[in-house]
GUGUTOR-392756 format. One record per residue: residue number from 1; y, z, x of N, C-alpha, C, CB in turn. Coordinates in steps of 0.2 Angstrom, whole numbers, m for minus. Glycine has a CB too. Layout:
BEGIN
[pt NUM,[Y,Z,X],[Y,Z,X],[Y,Z,X],[Y,Z,X]]
...
//
This chain:
BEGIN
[pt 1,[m81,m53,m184],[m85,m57,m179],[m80,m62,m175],[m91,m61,m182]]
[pt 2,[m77,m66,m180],[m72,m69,m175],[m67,m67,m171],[m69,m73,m176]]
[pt 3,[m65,m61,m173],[m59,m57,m170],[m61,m53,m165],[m55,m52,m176]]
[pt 4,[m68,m51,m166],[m71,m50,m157],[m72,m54,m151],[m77,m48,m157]]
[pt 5,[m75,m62,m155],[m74,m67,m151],[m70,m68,m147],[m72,m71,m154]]
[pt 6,[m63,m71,m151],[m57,m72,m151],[m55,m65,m142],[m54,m72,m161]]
[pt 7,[m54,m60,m145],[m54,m54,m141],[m56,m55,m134],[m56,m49,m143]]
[pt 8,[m63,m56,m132],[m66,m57,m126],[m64,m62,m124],[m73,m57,m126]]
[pt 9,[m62,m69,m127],[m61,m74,m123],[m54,m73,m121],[m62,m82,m126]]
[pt 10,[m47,m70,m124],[m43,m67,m120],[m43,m63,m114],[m42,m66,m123]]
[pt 11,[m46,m58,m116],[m50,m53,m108],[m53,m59,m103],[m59,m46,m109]]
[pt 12,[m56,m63,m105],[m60,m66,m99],[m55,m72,m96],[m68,m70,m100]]
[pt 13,[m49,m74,m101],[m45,m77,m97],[m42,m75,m91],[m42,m80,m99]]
[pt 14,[m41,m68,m91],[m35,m66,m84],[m38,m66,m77],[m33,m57,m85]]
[pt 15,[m47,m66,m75],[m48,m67,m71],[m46,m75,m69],[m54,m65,m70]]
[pt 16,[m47,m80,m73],[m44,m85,m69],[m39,m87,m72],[m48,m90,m68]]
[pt 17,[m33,m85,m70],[m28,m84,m71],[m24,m86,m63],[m28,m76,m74]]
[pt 18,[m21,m93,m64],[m18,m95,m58],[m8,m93,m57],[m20,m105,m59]]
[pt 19,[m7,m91,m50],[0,m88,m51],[6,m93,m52],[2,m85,m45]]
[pt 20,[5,m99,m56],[8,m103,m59],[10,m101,m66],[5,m108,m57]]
[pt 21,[19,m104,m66],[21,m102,m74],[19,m107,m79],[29,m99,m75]]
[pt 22,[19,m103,m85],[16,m107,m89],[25,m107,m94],[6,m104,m94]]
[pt 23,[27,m112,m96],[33,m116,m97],[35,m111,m104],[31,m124,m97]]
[pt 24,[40,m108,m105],[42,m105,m113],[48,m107,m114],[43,m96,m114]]
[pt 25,[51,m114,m110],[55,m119,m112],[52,m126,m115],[60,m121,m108]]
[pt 26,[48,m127,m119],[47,m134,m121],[48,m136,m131],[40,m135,m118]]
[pt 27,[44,m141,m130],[44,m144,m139],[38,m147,m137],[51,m151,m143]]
[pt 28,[35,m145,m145],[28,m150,m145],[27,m152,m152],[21,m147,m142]]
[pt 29,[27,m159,m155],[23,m161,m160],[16,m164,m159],[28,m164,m163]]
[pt 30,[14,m161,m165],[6,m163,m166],[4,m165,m172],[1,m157,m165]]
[pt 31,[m2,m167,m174],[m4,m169,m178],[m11,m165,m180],[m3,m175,m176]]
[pt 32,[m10,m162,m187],[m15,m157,m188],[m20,m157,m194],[m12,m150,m187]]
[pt 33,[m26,m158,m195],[m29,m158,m197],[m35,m151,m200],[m28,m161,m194]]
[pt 34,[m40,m150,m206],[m41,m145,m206],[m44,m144,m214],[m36,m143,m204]]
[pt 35,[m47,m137,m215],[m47,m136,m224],[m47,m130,m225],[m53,m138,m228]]
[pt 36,[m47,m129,m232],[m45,m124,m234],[m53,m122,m238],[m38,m124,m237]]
[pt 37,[m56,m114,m237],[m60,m113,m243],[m57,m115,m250],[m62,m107,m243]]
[pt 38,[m63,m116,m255],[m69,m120,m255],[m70,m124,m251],[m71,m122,m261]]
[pt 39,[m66,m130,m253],[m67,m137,m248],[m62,m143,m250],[m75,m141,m250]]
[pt 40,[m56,m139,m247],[m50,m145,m249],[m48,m145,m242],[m44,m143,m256]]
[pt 41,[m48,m152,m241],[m45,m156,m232],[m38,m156,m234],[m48,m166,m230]]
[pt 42,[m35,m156,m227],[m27,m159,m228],[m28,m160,m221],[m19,m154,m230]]
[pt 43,[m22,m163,m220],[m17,m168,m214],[m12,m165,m213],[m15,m175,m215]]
[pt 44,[m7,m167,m209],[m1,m166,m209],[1,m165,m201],[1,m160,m214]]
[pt 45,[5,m162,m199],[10,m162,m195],[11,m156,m192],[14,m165,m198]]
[pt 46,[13,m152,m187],[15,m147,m184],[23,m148,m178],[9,m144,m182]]
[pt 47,[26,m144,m180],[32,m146,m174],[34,m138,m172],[41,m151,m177]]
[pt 48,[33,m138,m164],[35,m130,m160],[40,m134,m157],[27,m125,m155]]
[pt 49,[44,m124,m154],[50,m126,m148],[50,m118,m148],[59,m132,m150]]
[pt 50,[53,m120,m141],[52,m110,m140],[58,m111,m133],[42,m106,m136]]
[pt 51,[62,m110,m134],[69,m108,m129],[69,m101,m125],[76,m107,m134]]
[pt 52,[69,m101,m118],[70,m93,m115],[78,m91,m116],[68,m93,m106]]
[pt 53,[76,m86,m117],[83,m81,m118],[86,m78,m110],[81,m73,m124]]
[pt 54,[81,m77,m106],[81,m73,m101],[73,m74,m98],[85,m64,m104]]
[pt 55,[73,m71,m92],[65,m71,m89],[59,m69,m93],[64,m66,m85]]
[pt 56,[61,m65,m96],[56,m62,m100],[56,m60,m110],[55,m54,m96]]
[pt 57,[62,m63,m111],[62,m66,m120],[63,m73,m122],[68,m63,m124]]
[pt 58,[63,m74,m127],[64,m80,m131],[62,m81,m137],[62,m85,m130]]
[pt 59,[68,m87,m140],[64,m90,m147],[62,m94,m149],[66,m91,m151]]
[pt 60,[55,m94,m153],[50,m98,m154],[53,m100,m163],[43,m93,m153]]
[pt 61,[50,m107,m165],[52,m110,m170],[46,m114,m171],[59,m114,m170]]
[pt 62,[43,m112,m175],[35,m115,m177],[35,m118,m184],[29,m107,m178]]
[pt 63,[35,m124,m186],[36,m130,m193],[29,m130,m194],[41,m138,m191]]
[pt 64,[25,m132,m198],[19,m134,m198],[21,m138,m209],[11,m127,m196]]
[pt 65,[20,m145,m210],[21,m147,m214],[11,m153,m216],[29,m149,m212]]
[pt 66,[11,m150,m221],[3,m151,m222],[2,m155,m231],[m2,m143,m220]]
[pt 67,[0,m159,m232],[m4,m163,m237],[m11,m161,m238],[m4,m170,m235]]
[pt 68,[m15,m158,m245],[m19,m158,m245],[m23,m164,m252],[m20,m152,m245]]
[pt 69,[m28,m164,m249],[m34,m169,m254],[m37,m165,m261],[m41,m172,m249]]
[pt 70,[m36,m166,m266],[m34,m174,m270],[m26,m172,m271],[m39,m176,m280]]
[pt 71,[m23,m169,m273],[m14,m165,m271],[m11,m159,m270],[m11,m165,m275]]
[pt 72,[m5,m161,m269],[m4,m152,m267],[m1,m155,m259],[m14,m146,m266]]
[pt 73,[2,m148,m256],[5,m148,m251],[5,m140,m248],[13,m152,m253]]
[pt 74,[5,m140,m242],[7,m134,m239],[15,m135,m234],[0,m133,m234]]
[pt 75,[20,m130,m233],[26,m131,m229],[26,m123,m226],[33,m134,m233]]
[pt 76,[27,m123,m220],[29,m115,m218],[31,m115,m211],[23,m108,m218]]
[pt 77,[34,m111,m210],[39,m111,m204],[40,m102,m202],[48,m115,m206]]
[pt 78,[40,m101,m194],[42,m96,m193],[48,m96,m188],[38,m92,m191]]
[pt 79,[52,m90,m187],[57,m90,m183],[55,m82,m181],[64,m93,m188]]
[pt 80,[55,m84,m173],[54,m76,m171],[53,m76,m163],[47,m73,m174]]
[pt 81,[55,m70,m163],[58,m68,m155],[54,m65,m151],[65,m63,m154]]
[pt 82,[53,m69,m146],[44,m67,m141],[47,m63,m136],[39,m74,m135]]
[pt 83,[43,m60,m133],[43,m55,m125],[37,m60,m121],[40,m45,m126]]
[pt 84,[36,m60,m115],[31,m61,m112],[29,m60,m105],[31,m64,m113]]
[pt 85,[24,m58,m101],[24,m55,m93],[20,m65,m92],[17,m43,m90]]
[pt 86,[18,m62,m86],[14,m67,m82],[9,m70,m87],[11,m65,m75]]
[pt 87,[4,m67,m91],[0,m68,m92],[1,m70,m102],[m4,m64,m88]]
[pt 88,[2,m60,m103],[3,m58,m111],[10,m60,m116],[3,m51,m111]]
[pt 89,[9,m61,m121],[15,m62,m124],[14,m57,m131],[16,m71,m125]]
[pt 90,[21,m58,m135],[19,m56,m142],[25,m58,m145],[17,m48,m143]]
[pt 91,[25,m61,m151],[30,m64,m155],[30,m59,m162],[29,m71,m157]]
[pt 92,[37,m58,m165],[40,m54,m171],[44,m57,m173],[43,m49,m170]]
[pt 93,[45,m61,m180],[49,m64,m185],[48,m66,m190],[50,m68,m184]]
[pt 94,[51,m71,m192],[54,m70,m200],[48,m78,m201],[66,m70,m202]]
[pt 95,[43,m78,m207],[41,m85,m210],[41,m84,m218],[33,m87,m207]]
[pt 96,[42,m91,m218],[42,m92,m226],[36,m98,m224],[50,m94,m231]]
[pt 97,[33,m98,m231],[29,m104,m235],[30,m105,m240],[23,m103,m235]]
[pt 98,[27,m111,m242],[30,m116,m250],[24,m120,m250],[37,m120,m249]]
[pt 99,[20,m115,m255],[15,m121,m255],[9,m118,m262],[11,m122,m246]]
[pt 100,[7,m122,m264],[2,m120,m272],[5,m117,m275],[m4,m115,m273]]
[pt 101,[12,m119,m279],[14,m117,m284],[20,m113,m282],[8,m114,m287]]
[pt 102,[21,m111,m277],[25,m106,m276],[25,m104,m269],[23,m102,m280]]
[pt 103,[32,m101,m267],[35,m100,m260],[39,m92,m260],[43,m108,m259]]
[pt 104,[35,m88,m254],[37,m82,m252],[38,m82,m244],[32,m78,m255]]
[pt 105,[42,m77,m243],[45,m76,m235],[41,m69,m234],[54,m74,m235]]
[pt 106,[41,m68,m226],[41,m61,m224],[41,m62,m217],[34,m56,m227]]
[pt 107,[38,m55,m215],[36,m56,m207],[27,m58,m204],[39,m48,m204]]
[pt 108,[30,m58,m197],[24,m63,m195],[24,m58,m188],[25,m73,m194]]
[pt 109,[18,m55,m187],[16,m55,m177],[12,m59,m174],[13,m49,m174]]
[pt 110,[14,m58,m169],[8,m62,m164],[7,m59,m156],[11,m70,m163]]
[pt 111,[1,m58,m155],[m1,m58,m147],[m5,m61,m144],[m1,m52,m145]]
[pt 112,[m4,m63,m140],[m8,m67,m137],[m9,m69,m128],[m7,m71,m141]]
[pt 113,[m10,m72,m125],[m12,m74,m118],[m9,m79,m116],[m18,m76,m116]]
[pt 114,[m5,m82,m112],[m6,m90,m110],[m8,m90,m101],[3,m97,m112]]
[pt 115,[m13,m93,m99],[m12,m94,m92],[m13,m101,m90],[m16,m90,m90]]
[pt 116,[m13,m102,m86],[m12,m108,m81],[m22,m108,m77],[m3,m105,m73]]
[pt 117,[m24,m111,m79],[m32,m109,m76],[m33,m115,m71],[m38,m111,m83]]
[pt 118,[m28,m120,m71],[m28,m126,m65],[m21,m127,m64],[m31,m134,m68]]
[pt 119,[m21,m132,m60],[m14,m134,m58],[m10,m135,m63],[m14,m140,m55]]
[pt 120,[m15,m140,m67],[m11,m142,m73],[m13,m142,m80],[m8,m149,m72]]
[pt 121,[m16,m136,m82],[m21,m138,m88],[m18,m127,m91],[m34,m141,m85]]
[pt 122,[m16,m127,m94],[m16,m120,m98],[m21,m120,m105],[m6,m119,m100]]
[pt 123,[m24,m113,m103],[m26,m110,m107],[m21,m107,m113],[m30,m107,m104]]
[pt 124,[m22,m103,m118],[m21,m98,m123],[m23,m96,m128],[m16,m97,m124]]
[pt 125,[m23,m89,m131],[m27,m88,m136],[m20,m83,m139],[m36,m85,m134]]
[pt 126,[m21,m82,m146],[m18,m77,m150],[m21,m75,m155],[m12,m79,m151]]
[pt 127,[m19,m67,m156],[m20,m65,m163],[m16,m62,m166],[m25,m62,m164]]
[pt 128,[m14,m61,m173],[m9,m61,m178],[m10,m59,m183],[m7,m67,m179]]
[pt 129,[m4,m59,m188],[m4,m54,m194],[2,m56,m199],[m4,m46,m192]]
[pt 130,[3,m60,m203],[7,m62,m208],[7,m60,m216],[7,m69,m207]]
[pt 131,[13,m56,m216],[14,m52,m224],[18,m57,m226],[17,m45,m225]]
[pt 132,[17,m62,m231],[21,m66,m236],[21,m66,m243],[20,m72,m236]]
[pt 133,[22,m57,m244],[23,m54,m248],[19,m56,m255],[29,m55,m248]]
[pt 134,[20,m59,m261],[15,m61,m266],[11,m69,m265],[20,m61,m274]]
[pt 135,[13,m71,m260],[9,m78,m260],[3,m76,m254],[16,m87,m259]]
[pt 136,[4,m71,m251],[m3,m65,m246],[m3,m64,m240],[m11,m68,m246]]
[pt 137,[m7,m61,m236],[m6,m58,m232],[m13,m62,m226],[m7,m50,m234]]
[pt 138,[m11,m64,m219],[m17,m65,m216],[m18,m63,m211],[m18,m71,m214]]
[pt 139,[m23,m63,m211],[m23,m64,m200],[m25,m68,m198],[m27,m60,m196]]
[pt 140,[m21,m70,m192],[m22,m78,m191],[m25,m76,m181],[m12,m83,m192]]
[pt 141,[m28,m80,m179],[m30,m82,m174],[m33,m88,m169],[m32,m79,m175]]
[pt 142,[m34,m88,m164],[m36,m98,m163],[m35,m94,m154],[m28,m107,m167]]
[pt 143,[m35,m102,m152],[m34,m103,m146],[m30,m112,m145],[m41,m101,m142]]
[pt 144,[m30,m115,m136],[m28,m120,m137],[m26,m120,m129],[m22,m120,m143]]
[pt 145,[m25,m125,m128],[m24,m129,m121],[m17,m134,m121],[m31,m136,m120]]
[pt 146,[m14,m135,m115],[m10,m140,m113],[m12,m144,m107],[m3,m137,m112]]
[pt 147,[m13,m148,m107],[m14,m152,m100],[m8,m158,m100],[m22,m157,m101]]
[pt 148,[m6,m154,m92],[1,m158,m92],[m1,m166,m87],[8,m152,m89]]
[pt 149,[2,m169,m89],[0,m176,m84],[8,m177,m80],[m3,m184,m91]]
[pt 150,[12,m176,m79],[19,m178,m79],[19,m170,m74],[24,m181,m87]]
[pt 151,[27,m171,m73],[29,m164,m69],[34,m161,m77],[35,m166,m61]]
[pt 152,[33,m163,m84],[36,m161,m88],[33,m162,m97],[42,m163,m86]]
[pt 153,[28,m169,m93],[24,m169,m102],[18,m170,m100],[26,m176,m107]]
[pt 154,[15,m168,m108],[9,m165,m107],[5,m167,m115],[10,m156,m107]]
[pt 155,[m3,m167,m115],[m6,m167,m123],[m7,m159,m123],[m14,m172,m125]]
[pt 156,[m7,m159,m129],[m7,m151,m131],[m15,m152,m136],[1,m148,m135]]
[pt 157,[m18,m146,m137],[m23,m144,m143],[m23,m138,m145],[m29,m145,m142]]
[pt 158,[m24,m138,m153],[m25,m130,m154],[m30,m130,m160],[m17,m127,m155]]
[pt 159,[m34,m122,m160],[m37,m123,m167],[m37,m114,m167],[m46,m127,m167]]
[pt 160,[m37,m115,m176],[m31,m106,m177],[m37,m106,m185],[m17,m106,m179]]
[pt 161,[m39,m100,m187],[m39,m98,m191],[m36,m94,m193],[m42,m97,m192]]
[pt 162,[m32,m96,m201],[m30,m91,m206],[m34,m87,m210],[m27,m94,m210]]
[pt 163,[m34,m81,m210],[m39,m79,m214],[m35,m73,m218],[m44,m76,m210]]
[pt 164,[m37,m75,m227],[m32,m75,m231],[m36,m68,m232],[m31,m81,m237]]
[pt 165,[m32,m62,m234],[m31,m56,m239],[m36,m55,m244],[m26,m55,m242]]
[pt 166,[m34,m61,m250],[m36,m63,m253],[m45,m67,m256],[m31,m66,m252]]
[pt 167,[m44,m68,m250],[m52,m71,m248],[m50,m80,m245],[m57,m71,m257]]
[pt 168,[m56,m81,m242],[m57,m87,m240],[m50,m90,m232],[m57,m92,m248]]
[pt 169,[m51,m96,m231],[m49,m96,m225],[m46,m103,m222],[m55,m94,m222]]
[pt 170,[m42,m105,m219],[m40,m109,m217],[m40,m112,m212],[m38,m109,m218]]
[pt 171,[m44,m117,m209],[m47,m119,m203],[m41,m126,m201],[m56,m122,m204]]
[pt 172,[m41,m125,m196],[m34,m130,m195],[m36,m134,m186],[m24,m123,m195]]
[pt 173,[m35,m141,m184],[m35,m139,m175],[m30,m146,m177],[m44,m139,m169]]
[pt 174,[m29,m148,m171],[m23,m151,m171],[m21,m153,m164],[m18,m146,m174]]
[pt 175,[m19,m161,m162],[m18,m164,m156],[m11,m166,m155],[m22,m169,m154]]
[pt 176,[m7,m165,m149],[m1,m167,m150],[3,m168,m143],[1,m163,m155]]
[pt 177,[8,m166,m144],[13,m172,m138],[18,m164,m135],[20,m180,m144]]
[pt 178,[17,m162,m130],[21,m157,m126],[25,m158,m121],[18,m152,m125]]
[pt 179,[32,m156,m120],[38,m158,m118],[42,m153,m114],[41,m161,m124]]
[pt 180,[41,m150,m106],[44,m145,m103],[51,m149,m103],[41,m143,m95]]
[pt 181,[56,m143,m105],[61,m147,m104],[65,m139,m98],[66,m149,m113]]
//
Protein backbone atom coordinates (compact mmCIF):
# COMPACT_ATOMS: atom_id res chain seq x y z
CA UNK A 1 0.00 0.00 0.00
CA UNK A 2 2.67 2.41 0.62
CA UNK A 3 4.71 1.65 -2.33
CA UNK A 4 1.58 2.46 -4.41
CA UNK A 5 1.31 5.67 -2.52
CA UNK A 6 4.62 6.60 -2.67
CA UNK A 7 4.36 5.71 -6.75
CA UNK A 8 1.41 8.08 -7.62
CA UNK A 9 2.81 10.96 -5.74
CA UNK A 10 5.83 10.58 -7.93
CA UNK A 11 3.68 10.49 -11.35
CA UNK A 12 1.76 13.50 -10.08
CA UNK A 13 4.73 15.45 -9.42
CA UNK A 14 5.84 15.88 -13.21
CA UNK A 15 2.79 17.88 -14.03
CA UNK A 16 4.06 20.56 -11.83
CA UNK A 17 7.21 20.27 -12.56
CA UNK A 18 8.94 23.83 -12.98
CA UNK A 19 11.89 24.21 -15.83
CA UNK A 20 14.26 25.12 -13.16
CA UNK A 21 17.27 22.85 -12.01
CA UNK A 22 17.10 21.34 -8.98
CA UNK A 23 20.91 21.52 -7.68
CA UNK A 24 23.13 17.67 -7.62
CA UNK A 25 26.02 19.96 -6.21
CA UNK A 26 25.31 20.46 -2.58
CA UNK A 27 25.74 19.13 1.41
CA UNK A 28 23.08 18.93 3.77
CA UNK A 29 23.12 17.98 7.42
CA UNK A 30 20.00 17.14 9.38
CA UNK A 31 18.84 16.20 12.27
CA UNK A 32 16.70 12.87 12.26
CA UNK A 33 14.46 11.49 14.26
CA UNK A 34 12.22 8.29 14.29
CA UNK A 35 11.45 4.33 15.48
CA UNK A 36 11.88 1.37 14.88
CA UNK A 37 9.18 -1.67 15.19
CA UNK A 38 8.00 -2.80 18.16
CA UNK A 39 8.58 0.67 19.76
CA UNK A 40 12.13 1.80 20.10
CA UNK A 41 12.79 5.73 19.29
CA UNK A 42 16.16 7.12 18.29
CA UNK A 43 17.73 10.48 17.34
CA UNK A 44 20.69 11.14 15.70
CA UNK A 45 21.95 12.80 12.83
CA UNK A 46 22.20 12.51 8.94
CA UNK A 47 24.98 14.04 6.56
CA UNK A 48 24.41 13.97 2.40
CA UNK A 49 26.71 15.56 -0.42
CA UNK A 50 26.38 14.69 -3.93
CA UNK A 51 29.14 16.14 -6.39
CA UNK A 52 28.24 16.26 -10.49
CA UNK A 53 30.66 14.41 -12.48
CA UNK A 54 29.35 15.74 -15.72
CA UNK A 55 25.58 17.00 -16.77
CA UNK A 56 23.97 14.11 -16.28
CA UNK A 57 26.16 11.84 -13.36
CA UNK A 58 27.43 12.03 -9.96
CA UNK A 59 28.45 11.02 -6.57
CA UNK A 60 26.28 10.75 -3.81
CA UNK A 61 27.62 10.06 -0.05
CA UNK A 62 24.77 9.49 2.30
CA UNK A 63 26.04 9.17 6.40
CA UNK A 64 23.08 8.77 8.68
CA UNK A 65 24.49 8.10 12.43
CA UNK A 66 21.51 7.35 14.94
CA UNK A 67 21.13 6.57 18.86
CA UNK A 68 18.39 4.44 20.03
CA UNK A 69 16.26 4.40 23.47
CA UNK A 70 17.03 2.74 26.30
CA UNK A 71 20.64 1.59 24.11
CA UNK A 72 22.04 0.72 21.16
CA UNK A 73 23.09 2.59 18.10
CA UNK A 74 22.42 2.57 14.39
CA UNK A 75 25.63 3.86 11.72
CA UNK A 76 25.33 3.38 7.79
CA UNK A 77 26.56 5.03 4.89
CA UNK A 78 26.30 4.71 1.14
CA UNK A 79 28.61 5.57 -1.51
CA UNK A 80 27.07 5.52 -5.04
CA UNK A 81 26.98 6.86 -8.46
CA UNK A 82 23.60 8.58 -9.83
CA UNK A 83 22.38 9.33 -13.32
CA UNK A 84 19.74 11.96 -13.71
CA UNK A 85 17.43 13.85 -16.64
CA UNK A 86 15.36 16.99 -15.63
CA UNK A 87 13.15 15.45 -13.57
CA UNK A 88 14.22 11.37 -12.72
CA UNK A 89 17.07 10.09 -11.12
CA UNK A 90 18.56 6.66 -9.96
CA UNK A 91 21.48 5.83 -7.69
CA UNK A 92 23.78 2.43 -7.55
CA UNK A 93 26.27 1.72 -4.69
CA UNK A 94 28.06 0.36 -2.30
CA UNK A 95 26.41 0.72 1.80
CA UNK A 96 27.49 -0.77 4.91
CA UNK A 97 25.65 -0.61 8.34
CA UNK A 98 26.76 -1.24 11.93
CA UNK A 99 24.38 -1.55 14.13
CA UNK A 100 22.52 -4.36 16.72
CA UNK A 101 25.17 -6.36 17.25
CA UNK A 102 26.66 -6.50 14.14
CA UNK A 103 27.87 -4.75 10.69
CA UNK A 104 27.31 -5.96 7.05
CA UNK A 105 27.97 -4.27 3.52
CA UNK A 106 26.26 -4.70 0.12
CA UNK A 107 24.57 -2.75 -2.53
CA UNK A 108 21.81 -0.26 -2.48
CA UNK A 109 19.40 1.27 -5.42
CA UNK A 110 17.55 4.04 -5.70
CA UNK A 111 14.95 5.93 -8.07
CA UNK A 112 13.32 8.47 -7.66
CA UNK A 113 12.04 12.29 -8.79
CA UNK A 114 13.23 15.72 -7.75
CA UNK A 115 11.50 18.73 -9.12
CA UNK A 116 11.39 22.35 -8.51
CA UNK A 117 7.36 22.89 -7.93
CA UNK A 118 8.24 26.78 -7.11
CA UNK A 119 10.79 29.14 -7.51
CA UNK A 120 12.33 28.07 -4.68
CA UNK A 121 10.81 25.01 -2.81
CA UNK A 122 11.76 21.40 -4.46
CA UNK A 123 9.92 18.50 -4.21
CA UNK A 124 11.22 14.55 -4.36
CA UNK A 125 10.31 11.25 -3.73
CA UNK A 126 12.31 7.84 -4.05
CA UNK A 127 11.98 4.28 -4.08
CA UNK A 128 14.72 1.73 -3.23
CA UNK A 129 16.13 -1.59 -2.40
CA UNK A 130 19.16 -2.48 -0.17
CA UNK A 131 20.88 -6.06 0.20
CA UNK A 132 23.16 -6.01 3.42
CA UNK A 133 23.66 -9.27 3.12
CA UNK A 134 23.06 -11.23 6.82
CA UNK A 135 22.13 -8.13 8.82
CA UNK A 136 18.81 -7.85 5.83
CA UNK A 137 17.40 -6.74 3.04
CA UNK A 138 14.82 -3.50 2.65
CA UNK A 139 13.04 -1.47 0.75
CA UNK A 140 13.26 1.81 1.42
CA UNK A 141 11.06 4.76 0.39
CA UNK A 142 9.93 8.44 1.48
CA UNK A 143 9.78 11.76 0.06
CA UNK A 144 11.11 15.27 1.04
CA UNK A 145 11.40 19.04 0.18
CA UNK A 146 14.11 21.76 0.04
CA UNK A 147 13.13 25.33 0.47
CA UNK A 148 15.77 27.38 -0.50
CA UNK A 149 15.79 30.96 1.18
CA UNK A 150 19.30 32.38 -0.14
CA UNK A 151 20.51 31.98 -3.87
CA UNK A 152 22.45 28.90 -2.26
CA UNK A 153 21.02 27.79 1.20
CA UNK A 154 18.17 26.15 2.07
CA UNK A 155 16.07 23.92 5.05
CA UNK A 156 15.65 20.71 3.84
CA UNK A 157 13.00 17.72 5.07
CA UNK A 158 12.64 14.26 4.62
CA UNK A 159 10.56 11.15 5.73
CA UNK A 160 11.63 7.44 4.30
CA UNK A 161 10.58 4.19 5.34
CA UNK A 162 12.70 1.20 5.79
CA UNK A 163 11.03 -1.78 5.39
CA UNK A 164 12.89 -4.68 6.70
CA UNK A 165 12.79 -8.43 4.84
CA UNK A 166 12.84 -9.61 8.01
CA UNK A 167 9.72 -7.96 9.28
CA UNK A 168 8.83 -4.60 10.82
CA UNK A 169 9.91 -1.18 9.89
CA UNK A 170 11.72 1.86 10.25
CA UNK A 171 10.12 5.21 10.29
CA UNK A 172 12.67 8.04 10.16
CA UNK A 173 11.82 12.11 9.13
CA UNK A 174 14.31 14.48 9.64
CA UNK A 175 15.05 18.57 9.43
CA UNK A 176 18.09 20.08 8.32
CA UNK A 177 20.46 22.52 6.81
CA UNK A 178 21.12 22.44 2.73
CA UNK A 179 24.08 24.08 1.02
CA UNK A 180 24.26 24.66 -3.12
CA UNK A 181 27.71 24.87 -3.57
Amino acid sequence: MKTKFLALALVALAPFAVMADVSYKYIDFSYQTGSVDPASDFDGFRFMASVPINDSWYVKFDYTDVSFDPTGSLSDYTLALGWHNDLLFANFGYESADGGGGAESGYALDFGARSMVGENFELNGHIGYADLGNFDTFMRYGFGGVWMFGDNMGVSFNYDIWSADTGGDLDTMGVGFRFNF
